[in-house]
N, C-alpha and C positions, 0 to 999 in steps of 0.2 A: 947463890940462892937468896940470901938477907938481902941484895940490891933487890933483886923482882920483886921480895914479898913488901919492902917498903914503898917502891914505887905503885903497886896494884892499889897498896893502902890512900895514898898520896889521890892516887884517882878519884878511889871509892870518897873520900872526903870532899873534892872538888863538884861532885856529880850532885852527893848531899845539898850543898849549896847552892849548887844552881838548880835543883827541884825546890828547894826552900824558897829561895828567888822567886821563881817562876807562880809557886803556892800563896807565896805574899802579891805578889803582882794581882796577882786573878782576886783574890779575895778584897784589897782596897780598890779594885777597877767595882766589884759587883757592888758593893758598898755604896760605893759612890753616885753609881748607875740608881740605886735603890731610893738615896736618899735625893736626886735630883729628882725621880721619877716622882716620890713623895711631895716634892717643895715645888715644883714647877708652877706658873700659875696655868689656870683651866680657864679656855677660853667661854666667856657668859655666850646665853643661846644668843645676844643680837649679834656678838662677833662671830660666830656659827651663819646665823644666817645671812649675814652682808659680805660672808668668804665666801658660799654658795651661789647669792647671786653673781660675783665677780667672776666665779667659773663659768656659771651656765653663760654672763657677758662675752667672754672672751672667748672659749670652745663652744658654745652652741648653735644650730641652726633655727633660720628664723621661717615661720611657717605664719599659715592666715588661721587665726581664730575669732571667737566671738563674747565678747563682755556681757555677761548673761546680770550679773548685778552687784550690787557694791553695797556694804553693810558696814559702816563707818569706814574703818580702816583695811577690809577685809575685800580683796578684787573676785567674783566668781566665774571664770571664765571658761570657755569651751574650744577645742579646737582636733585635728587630724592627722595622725602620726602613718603613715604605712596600713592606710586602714582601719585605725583603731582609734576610738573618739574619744578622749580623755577630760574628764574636767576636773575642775580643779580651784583651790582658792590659794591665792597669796596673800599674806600677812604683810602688809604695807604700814604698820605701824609707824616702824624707825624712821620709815623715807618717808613721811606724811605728810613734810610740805613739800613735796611734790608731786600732788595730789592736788587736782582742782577746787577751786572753791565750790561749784556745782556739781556732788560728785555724779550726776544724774548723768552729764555731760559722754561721760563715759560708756556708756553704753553703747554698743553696737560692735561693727568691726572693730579689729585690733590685731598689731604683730602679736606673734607669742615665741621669745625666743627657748628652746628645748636642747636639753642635753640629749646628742642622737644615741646615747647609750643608754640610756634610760630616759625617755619621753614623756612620763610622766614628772619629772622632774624639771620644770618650767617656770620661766616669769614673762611677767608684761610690762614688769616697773624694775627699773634698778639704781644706783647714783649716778651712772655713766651713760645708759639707753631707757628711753622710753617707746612701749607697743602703741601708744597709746593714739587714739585718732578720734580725737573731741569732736564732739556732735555740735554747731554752733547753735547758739540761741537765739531767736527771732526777737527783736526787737519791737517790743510792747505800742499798741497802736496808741494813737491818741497823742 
């Protein structure tokens, strides 16, 4: 009977351990998890916005819309989802030289490419694709 009750004991010890194990494990994982989560950096809004465009570039479908007007850096355009007629302005700041010297030019038709899971969510200008269908300018008489 002294052999069982040592070995039970022997167990109950071993189990300790490896719950104490297991308790350490979990608490330096959440830790760590905490303090990465704290120190990571945070992407600025123009990194936000040029991952955005690079989605709607690569997953989106391209539809016909309309260049309603252009306010320095800001495109305001119009265009036709399933129906539903959405307008809309892009922030063309960051990519602004690639943006015409005439932004006048701009106006009129235009692709507009759309995320097809959310349609409102659109560009006409990215680093990669442009909507864009420049109006030419007549050449001054005289």
């Amino acid at each position: 009977m002294p052999e069982i009750w040592a070995k039970m004991t022997q167990d109950a010890d071993a189990i300790r351990w490896i719950v104490l194990g297991a308790g350490v494990f979990v608490a330096i994982t959440a830790v760590a998890l905490l303090l990465w989560r704290m120190l990571r950096r945070q992407p600025t809004a123009d990194e936000l916005e040029r991952r955005r465009r690079a989605m709607i570039n690569n997953a989106g479908k391209i539809g016909d819309g309309e260049i309603l007007d252009v306010d320095g850096a800001v495109i305001l355009y119009t265009y036709s989802v399933g129906g539903v007629e959405y307008t809309v302005g892009q922030d063309a700041s960051s990519i602004e030289t690639l943006l015409p010297e005439d932004r006048m030019r701009m106006i009129g038709p235009a692709s507009v490419r759309f995320d097809p899971k959310n349609p409102p969510n659109s560009i006409v200008l990215s680093e990669e694709w442009s909507g864009l269908r420049l109006r030419s300018v007549p050449e001054p008489l005289g």
